[in-house]
N, C-alpha and C positions, 0 to 999 in steps of 0.2 A: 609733514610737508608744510610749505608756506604758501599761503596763494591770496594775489589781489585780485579781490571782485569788483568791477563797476556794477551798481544793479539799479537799474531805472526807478527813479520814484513812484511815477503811477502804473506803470505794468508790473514791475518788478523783473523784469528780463532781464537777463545775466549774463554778464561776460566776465571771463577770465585768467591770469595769466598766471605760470607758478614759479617761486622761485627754485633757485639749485644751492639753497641755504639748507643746512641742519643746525635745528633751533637749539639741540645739546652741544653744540661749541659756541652758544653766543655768549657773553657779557656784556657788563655795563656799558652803555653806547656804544654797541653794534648799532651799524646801520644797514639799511638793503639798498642795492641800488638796480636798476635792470631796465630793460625796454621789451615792450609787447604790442605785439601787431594788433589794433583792435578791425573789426570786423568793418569793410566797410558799407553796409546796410543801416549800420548801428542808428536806433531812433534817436533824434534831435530831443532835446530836453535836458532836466538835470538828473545827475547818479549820483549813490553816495558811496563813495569811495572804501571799500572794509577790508580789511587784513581778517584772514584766514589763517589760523592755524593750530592742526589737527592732527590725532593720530593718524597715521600714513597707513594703515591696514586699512586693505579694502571692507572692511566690519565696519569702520570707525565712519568712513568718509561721510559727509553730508549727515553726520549726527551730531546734535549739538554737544551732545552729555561727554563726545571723547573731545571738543573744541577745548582751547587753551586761550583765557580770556586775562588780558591784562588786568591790574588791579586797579583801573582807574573807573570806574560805576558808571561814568556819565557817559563813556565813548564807547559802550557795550549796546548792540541790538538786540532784539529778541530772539535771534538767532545765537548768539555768543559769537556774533564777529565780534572785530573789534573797529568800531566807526571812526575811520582818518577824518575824512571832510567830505564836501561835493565838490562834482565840475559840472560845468554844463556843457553838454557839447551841442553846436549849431551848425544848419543844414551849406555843407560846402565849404567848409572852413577845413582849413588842411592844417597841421598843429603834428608836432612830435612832443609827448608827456615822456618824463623822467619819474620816474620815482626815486625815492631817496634821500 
């Protein structure tokens, strides 16, 4: 499965959204595109933005060791996401996000 995580910097609380992508038909420049409702309580501040993607067995989920981590070093967390960028979101601002 694919999934984007926003996850707060100093809490680390987590939201996220998944795609309806299967990563064994992608090639070179695939791209994802989608919209996700994000919660609206969600704490003001910055998140960083990480692609998720993992064996889809309920065994696998949320362990790093069955994660699928791009080969770029610098844009991997210690998690084996894979780190897009940040946003920040602020109190009352109303915004629709595209990925893609």
């Amino acid at each position: 499965y694919v999934e984007l995580r926003l996850r707060h910097k100093s809490s680390g609380k987590e939201c996220r959204g998944q795609y309806s992508s299967d990563v064994r038909t992608w090639l070179t420049g695939t791209t994802l595109s989608g919209n996700f409702v994000l919660p609206g309580d969600m704490a003001v501040g910055e998140y960083d933005v990480l692609l998720n993607i993992a064996d889809g067995s309920a065994r696998g989920y949320g362990t790093a060791d069955y994660r699928i981590v791009l080969v770029n070093t610098e844009t991997r967390d210690e998690s084996r996401m894979n780190l897009l960028g940040t946003v920040t979101v602020d109190a009352g601002a109303e915004a629709v996000a595209t990925t893609g």
